[in-house]
C-alpha positions as CSV (number, residue, x, y, z in Angstrom):
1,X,-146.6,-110.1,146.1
2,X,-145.9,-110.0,149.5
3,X,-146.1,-107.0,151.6
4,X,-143.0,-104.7,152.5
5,X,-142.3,-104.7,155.9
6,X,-138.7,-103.4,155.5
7,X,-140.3,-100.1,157.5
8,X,-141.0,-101.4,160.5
9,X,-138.6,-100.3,163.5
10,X,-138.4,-99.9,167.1
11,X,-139.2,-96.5,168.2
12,X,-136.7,-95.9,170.4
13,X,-134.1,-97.8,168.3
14,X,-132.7,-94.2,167.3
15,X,-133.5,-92.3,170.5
16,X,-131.2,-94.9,171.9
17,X,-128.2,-95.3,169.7
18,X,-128.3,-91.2,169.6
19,X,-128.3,-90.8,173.5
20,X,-125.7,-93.7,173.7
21,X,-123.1,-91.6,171.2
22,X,-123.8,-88.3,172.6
23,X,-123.2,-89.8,176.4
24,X,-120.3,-92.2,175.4
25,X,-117.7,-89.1,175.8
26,X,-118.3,-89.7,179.7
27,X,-117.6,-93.4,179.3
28,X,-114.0,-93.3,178.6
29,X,-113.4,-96.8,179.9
30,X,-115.4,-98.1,176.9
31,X,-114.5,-98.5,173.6
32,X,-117.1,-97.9,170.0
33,X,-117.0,-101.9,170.2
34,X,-119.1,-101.6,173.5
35,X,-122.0,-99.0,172.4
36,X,-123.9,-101.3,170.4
37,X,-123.7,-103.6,173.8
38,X,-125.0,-100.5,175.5
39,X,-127.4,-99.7,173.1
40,X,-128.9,-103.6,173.1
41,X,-129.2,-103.3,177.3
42,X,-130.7,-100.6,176.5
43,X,-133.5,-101.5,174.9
44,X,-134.0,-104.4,176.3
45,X,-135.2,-102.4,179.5
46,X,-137.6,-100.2,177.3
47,X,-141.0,-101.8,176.5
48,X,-140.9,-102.7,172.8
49,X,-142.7,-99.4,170.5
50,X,-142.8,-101.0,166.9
51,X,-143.9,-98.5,164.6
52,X,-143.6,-97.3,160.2
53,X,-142.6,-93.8,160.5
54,X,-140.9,-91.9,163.5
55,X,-143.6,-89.0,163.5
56,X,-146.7,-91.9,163.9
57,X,-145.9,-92.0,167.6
58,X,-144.4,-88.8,167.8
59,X,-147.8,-87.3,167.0
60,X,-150.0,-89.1,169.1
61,X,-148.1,-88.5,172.6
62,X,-148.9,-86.1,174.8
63,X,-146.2,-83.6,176.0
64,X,-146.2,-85.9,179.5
65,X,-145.6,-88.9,178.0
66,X,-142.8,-87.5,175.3
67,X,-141.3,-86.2,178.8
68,X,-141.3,-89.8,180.5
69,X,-140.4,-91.5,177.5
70,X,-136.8,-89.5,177.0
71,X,-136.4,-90.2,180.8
72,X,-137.1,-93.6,180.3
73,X,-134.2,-93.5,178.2
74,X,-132.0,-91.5,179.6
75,X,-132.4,-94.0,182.8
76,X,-131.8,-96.9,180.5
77,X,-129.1,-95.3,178.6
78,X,-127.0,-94.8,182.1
79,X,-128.0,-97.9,183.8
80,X,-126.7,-99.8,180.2
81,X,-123.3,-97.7,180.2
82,X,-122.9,-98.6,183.7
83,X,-123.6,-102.6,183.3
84,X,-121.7,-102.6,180.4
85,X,-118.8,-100.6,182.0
86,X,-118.9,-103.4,185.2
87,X,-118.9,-106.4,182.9
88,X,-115.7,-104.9,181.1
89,X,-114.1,-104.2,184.3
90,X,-114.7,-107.7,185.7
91,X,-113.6,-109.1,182.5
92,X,-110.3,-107.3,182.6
93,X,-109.1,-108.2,186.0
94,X,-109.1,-111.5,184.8
């Protein structure tokens, strides 16, 4: 039987998507149809953290790098609100 790996995830797959709805309020411009764009910019400018559990990273970092890491996202999150935001702007004025 082979084995299950229906628990592997992205670590900041969840971090993201929760930062993208609690900052989309501020994005008025874009609609629910865009956050999943935003989220996928995202974490496309995060390194890749493939993990079981949420906790198995969580536990290992340091207070420093749990710090750096929700900046990390934070600074993706914006920069992928604001990208996504310019390419629906440019597509409109078409």
């Amino acid at each position: 039987m082979p084995a299950d790996f229906t628990s592997l995830h992205n670590y900041y797959e969840r971090l993201v998507v929760d930062l993208v709805v609690d900052l989309a309020p501020g994005y008025p411009l874009l609609t629910e149809d865009h956050h999943p764009d935003v989220a996928c910019v995202a974490l496309n400018r995060l390194p890749p953290r493939y993990i079981r559990h949420q906790v198995d990273l969580s536990f290992h970092m340091t207070e420093k790098e749990r710090q750096e890491s929700e900046q990390a996202i934070r600074e993706a999150v914006l920069f992928a609100f604001e990208f996504v935001q310019a390419r629906y702007a440019m597509r409109a004025r078409r």
